[in-house]
C-alpha positions as CSV (number, residue, x, y, z in Angstrom):
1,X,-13.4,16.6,49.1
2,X,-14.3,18.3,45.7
3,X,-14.9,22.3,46.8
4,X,-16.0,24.3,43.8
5,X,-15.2,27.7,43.4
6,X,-15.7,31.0,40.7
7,X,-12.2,30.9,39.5
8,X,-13.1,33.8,36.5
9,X,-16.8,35.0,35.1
10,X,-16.5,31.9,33.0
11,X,-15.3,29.2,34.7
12,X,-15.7,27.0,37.8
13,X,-12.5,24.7,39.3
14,X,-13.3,22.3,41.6
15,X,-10.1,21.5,43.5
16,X,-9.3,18.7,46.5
17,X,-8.6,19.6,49.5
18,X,-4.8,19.1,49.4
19,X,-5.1,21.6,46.1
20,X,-4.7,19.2,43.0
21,X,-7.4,19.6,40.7
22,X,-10.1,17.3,40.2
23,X,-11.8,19.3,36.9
24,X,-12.3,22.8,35.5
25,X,-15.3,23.9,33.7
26,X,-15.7,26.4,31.4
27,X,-19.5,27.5,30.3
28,X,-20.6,29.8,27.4
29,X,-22.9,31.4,25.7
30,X,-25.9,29.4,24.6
31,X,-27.3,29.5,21.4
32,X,-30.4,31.7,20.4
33,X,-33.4,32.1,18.4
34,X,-34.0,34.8,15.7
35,X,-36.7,34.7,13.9
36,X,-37.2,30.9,14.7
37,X,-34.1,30.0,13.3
38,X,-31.3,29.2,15.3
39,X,-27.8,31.5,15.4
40,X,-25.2,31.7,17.5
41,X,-24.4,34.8,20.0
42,X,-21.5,36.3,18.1
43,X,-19.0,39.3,19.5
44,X,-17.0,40.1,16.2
45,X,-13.5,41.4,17.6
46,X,-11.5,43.9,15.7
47,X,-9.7,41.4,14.0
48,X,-12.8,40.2,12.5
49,X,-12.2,36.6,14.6
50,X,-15.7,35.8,16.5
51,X,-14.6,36.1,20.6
52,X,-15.6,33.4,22.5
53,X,-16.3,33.1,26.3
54,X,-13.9,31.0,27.7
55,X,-9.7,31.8,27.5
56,X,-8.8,32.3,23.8
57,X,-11.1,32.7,20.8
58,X,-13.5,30.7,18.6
59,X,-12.6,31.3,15.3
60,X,-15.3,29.9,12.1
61,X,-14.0,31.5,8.7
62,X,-12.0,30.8,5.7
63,X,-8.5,30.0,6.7
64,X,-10.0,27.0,8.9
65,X,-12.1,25.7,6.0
66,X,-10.5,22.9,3.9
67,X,-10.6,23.8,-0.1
68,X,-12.3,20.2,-1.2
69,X,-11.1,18.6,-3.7
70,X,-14.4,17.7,-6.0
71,X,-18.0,18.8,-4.4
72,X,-21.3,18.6,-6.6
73,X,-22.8,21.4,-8.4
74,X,-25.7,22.3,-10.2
75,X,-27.2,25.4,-11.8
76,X,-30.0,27.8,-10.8
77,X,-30.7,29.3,-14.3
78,X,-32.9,32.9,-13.9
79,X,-36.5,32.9,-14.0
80,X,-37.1,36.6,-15.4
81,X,-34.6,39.4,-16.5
82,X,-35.2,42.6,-17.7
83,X,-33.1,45.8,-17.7
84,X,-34.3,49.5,-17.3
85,X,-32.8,52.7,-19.2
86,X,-32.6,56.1,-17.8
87,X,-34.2,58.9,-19.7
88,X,-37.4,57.1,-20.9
89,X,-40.1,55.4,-19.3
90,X,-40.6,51.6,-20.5
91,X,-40.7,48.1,-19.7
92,X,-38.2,46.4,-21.6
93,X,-39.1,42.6,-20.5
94,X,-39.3,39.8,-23.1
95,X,-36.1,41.8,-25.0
96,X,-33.6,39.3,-25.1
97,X,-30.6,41.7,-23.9
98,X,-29.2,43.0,-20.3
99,X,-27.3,46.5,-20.2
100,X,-25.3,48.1,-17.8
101,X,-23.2,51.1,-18.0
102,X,-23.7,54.4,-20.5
103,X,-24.9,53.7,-24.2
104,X,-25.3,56.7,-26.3
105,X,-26.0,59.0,-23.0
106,X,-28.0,56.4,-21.4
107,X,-27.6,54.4,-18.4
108,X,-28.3,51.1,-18.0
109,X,-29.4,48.7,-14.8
110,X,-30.1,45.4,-15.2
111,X,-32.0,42.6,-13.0
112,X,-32.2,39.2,-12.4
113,X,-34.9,36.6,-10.9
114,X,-33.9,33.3,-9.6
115,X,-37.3,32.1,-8.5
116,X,-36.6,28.1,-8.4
117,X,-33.6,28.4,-6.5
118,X,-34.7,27.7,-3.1
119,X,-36.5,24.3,-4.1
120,X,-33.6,23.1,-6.5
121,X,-31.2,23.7,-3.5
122,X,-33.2,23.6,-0.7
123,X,-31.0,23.4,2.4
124,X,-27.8,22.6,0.7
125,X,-24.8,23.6,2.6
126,X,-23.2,25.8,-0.4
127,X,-19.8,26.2,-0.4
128,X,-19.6,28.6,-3.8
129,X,-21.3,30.5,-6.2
130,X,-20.5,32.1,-9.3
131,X,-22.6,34.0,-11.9
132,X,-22.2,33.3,-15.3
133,X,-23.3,35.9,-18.2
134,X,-23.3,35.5,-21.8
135,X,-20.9,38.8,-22.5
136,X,-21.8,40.1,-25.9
137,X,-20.7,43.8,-26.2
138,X,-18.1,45.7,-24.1
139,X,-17.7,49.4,-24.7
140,X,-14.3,50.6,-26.1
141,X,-11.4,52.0,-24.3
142,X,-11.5,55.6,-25.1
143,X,-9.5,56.6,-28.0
144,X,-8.3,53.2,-29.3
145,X,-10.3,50.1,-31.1
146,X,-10.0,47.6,-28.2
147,X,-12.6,46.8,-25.4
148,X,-12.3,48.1,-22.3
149,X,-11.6,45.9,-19.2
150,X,-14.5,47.2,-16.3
151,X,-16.3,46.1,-13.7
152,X,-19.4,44.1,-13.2
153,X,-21.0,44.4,-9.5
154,X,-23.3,42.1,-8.5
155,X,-26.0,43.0,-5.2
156,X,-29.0,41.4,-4.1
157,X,-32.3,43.3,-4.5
158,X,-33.9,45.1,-1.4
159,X,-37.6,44.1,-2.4
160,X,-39.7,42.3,-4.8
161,X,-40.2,43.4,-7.7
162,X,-41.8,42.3,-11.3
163,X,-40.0,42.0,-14.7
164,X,-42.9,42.9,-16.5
165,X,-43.7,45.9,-14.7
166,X,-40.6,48.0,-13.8
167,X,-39.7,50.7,-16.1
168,X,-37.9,53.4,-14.6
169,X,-34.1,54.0,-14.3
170,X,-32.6,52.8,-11.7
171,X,-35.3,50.1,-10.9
172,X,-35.8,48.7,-7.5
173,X,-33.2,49.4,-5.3
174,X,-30.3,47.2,-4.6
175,X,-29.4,46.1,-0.9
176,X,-25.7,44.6,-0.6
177,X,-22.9,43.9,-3.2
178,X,-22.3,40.4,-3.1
179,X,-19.8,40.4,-6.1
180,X,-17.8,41.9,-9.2
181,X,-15.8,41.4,-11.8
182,X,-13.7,43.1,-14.5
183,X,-13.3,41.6,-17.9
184,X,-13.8,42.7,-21.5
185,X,-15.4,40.3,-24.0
186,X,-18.0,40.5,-27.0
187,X,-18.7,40.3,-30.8
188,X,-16.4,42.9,-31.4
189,X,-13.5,42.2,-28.9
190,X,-9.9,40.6,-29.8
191,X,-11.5,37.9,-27.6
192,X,-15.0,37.6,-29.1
193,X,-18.1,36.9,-27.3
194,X,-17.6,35.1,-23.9
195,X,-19.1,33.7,-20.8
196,X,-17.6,35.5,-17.8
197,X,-17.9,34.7,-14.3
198,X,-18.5,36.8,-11.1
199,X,-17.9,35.0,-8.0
200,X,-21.0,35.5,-5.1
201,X,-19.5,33.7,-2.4
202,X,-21.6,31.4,-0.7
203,X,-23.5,33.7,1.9
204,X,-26.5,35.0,-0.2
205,X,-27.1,31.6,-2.4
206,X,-26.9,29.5,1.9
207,X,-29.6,32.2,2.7
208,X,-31.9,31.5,-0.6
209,X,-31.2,27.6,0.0
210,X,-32.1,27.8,3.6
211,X,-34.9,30.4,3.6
212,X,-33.1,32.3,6.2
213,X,-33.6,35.5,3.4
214,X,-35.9,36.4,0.8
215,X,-34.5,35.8,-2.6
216,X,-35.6,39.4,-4.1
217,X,-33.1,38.3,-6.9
218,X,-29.8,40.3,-8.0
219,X,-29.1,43.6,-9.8
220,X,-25.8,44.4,-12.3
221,X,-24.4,47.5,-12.5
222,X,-21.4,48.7,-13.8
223,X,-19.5,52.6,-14.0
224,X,-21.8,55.0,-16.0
225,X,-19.4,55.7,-19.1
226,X,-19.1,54.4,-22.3
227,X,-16.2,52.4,-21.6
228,X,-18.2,50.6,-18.6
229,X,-21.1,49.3,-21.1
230,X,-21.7,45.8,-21.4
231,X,-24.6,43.9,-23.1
232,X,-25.6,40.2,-22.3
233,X,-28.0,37.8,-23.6
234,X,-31.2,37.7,-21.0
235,X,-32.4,34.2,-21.6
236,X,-29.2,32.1,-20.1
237,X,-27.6,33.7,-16.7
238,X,-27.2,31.2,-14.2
239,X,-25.7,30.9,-11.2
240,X,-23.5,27.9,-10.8
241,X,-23.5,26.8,-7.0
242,X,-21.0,24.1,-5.2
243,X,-22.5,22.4,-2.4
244,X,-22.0,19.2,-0.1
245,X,-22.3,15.7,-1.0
246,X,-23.9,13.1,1.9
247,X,-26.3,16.1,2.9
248,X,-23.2,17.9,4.8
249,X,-23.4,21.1,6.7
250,X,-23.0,22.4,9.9
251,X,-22.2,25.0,12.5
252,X,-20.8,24.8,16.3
253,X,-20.9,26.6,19.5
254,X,-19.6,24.9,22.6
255,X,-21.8,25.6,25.8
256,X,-19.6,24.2,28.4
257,X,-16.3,22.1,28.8
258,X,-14.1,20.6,31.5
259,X,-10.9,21.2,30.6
260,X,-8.4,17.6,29.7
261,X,-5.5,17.0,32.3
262,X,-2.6,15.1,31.7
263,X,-3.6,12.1,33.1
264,X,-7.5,11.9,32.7
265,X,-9.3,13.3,29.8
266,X,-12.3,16.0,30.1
267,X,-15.5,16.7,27.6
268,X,-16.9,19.7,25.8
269,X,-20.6,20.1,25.3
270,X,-21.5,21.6,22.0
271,X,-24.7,23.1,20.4
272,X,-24.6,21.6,16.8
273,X,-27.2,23.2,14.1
274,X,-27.7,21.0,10.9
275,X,-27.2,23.1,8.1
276,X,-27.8,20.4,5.2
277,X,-30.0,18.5,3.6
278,X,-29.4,15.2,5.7
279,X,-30.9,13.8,8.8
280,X,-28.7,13.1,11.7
281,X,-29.8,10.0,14.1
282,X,-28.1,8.1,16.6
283,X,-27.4,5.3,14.1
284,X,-27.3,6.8,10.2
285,X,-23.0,7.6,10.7
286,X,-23.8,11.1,11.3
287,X,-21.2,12.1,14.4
288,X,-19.7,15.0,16.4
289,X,-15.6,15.0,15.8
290,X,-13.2,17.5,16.5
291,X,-9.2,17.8,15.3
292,X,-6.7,18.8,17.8
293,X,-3.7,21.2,17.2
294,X,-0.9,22.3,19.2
295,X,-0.2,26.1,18.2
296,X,3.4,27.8,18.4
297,X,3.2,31.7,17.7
298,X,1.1,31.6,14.5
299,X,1.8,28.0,13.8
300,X,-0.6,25.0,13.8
301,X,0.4,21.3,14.0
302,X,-2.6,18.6,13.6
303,X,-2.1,16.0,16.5
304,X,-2.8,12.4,15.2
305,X,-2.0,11.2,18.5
306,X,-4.6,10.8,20.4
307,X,-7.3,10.5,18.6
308,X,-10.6,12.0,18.6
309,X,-13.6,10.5,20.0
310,X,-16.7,10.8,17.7
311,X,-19.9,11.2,19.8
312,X,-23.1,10.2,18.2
313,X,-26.3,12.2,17.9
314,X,-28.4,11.9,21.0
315,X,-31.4,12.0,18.9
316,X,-32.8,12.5,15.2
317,X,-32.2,16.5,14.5
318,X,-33.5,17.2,11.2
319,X,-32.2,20.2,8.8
320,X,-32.1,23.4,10.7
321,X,-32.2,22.3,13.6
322,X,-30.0,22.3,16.7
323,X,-28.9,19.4,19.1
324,X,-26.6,19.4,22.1
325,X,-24.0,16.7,21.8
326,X,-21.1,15.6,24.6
327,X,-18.0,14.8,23.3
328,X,-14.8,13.6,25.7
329,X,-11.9,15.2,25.0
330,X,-8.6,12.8,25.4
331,X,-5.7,13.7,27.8
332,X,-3.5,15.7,26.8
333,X,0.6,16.5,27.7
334,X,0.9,20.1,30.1
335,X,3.1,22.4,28.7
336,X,1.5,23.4,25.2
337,X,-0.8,25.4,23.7
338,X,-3.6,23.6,22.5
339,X,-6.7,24.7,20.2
340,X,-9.8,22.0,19.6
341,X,-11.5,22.4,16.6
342,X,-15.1,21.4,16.6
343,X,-16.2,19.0,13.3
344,X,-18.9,16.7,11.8
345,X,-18.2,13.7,10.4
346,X,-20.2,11.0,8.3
347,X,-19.1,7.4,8.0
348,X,-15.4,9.1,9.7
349,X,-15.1,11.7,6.9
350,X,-14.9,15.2,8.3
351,X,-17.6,17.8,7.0
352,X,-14.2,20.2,6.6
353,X,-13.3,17.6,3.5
354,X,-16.1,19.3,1.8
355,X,-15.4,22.9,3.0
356,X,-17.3,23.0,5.7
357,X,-15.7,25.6,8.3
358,X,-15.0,24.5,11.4
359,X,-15.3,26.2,14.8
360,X,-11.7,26.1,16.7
361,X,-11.3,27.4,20.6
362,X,-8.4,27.3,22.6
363,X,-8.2,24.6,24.7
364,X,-6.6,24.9,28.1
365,X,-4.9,21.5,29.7
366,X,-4.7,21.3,33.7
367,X,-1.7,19.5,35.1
368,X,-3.0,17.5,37.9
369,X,-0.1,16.2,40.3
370,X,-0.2,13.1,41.8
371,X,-1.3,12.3,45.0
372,X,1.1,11.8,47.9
């Protein structure tokens, strides 16, 4: 007779009565709503790995994201861009240049619209994004003839604003830094005028694509001395962005799972939020996958044996939105250390080809005797 019991906060065993085990189950966290979009509950540990609820950690970042080999891209060119001075009160829109750093005793702020980007890109899973600008002028390392190598920072704007209207030094006020750069280049440099690149990541162009932020655009600034100035042409910054192909995205957080044994296999039950452009149905090749690794100290080895068992979409979940999906988990050998690591897949290609991250939790294996 199955008895179950509380074996820890998280988990339930149910055990026979001659004590083999018939399944354990671990539960978690459910997803949650904030404001009407759908997130999972995350408890950032010290190591900055996200802690899970059931033995071992969930972990959804970099190192478990797959560097693809040749994604699309396209580019969100700027809307408006203006720059403000410090020292004089006037609305420099329409000039044709961008500034940042000192010039002659004046700072220099610059700003950036991007008011198209959430329709070109609208709910593309973005994988990267990089400004471009048109580098024209560099100010001079001090004493000597050559341009001085400085940084470029890059942060999103805190509020709207309007090109045509601000004219104050420092202009609206910036919110996070999302990026910078160092480089010299322009007219007068050994390397002449240049585009030069400032990698954003891919956080603040998802939130833009997704409308899960307001796009309140970017500001460059750069250090306050002469050395620090740069100048840029106004009418071409763009941001180039790398998403997805097939309408790829997602993110994962299991809800519950009985654990595999050796000799049967068990399930996990994972919440699944579409974070692309494509709709998911039970018949359009759109499936929940997983890879399984066996982990010796800080080593991973990708099983190929046995395989994974895609489970399709229990209904039609359109982008942003979430759907619970049951996936059985083979049987596994005891005496391992085992992680599952949670991944779409369309037509059998894994969303992690395109650099999708994955969501990875440790994955416990019960040795159940046989019967006498």
């Amino acid at each position: 007779m199955e008895v179950p019991s509380l074996d820890s906060p998280d988990s339930i065993v149910f055990k026979n009565a001659d004590g083999t085990y018939t399944a354990r189950m671990y539960t978690h966290q459910v997803n949650h709503q904030v404001g009407g979009v759908w997130r999972r509950i995350n408890r950032a540990s010290s190591a900055g790995v996200v802690a899970g609820s059931h033995p071992g950690t969930y972990v959804a970042d970099a190192s478990y994201r797959t560097v693809p080999a040749s994604n699309p891209t396209g580019q969100g060119n700027s809307s408006a861009a203006t720059y403000v001075e410090s020292g004089v009160t006037q609305n420099f829109d329409g000039n044709g240049q961008l500034y940042v750093g000192q010039y002659q005793g004046h700072n220099y702020n610059s700003f950036l619209q991007f008011g198209g980007f959430g329709t070109q890109f609208a709910n593309d899973y973005v994988v990267n994004a990089t400004l471009w600008l048109d580098t024209e002028f560099s100010g001079l390392q001090e004493g000597l003839t050559d341009c001085s190598v400085q940084p470029v920072n890059v942060a999103t704007v805190k509020s709207a604003w309007d090109a045509s209207k601000i004219n104050s030094f420092p202009g609206p006020a910036a919110a996070t830094q999302i990026g910078t750069a160092s480089f010299a280049a322009g007219t007068d440099c050994a390397n002449g005028r240049q585009w030069e690149g400032i990698n954003l990541g891919s956080k603040t162009a998802m939130n833009w694509a997704h409308g899960w932020a307001p796009n309140y655009g970017l500001v460059l600034t750069a250090p306050n001395t002469a050395q620090g100035a740069k100048e840029f042409y106004a009418n071409d910054p763009y941001i180039a962005v790398e998403f997805t192909p097939n309408g790829a995205g997602a993110t994962y957080s299991e809800v519950s799972y009985a654990s595999p044994w050796n000799n049967k296999p068990g399930w996990g039950q994972v919440t699944v939020q579409n974070e692309g452009t494509a709709t998911w149905t039970p018949t359009n090749g759109y499936k929940l996958s997983y890879q399984l690794y066996t982990i010796s100290g800080t080593t991973r080895t990708l099983l190929t044996s046995p395989a994974a068992t895609p489970a399709v979409m229990p209904s039609t979940v359109a982008p942003n939105h979430p759907v619970t999906v049951t996936a059985a988990i083979p049987a596994l050998a005891v005496g391992k250390t085992y992680q599952i690591c949670w991944d779409m897949s369309y037509n059998g290609t894994l969303f992690s080809t395109y650099g999708v991250a994955q969501t990875c939790y440790n994955l416990p294996v019960v040795n159940n005797p046989p019967h006498c």
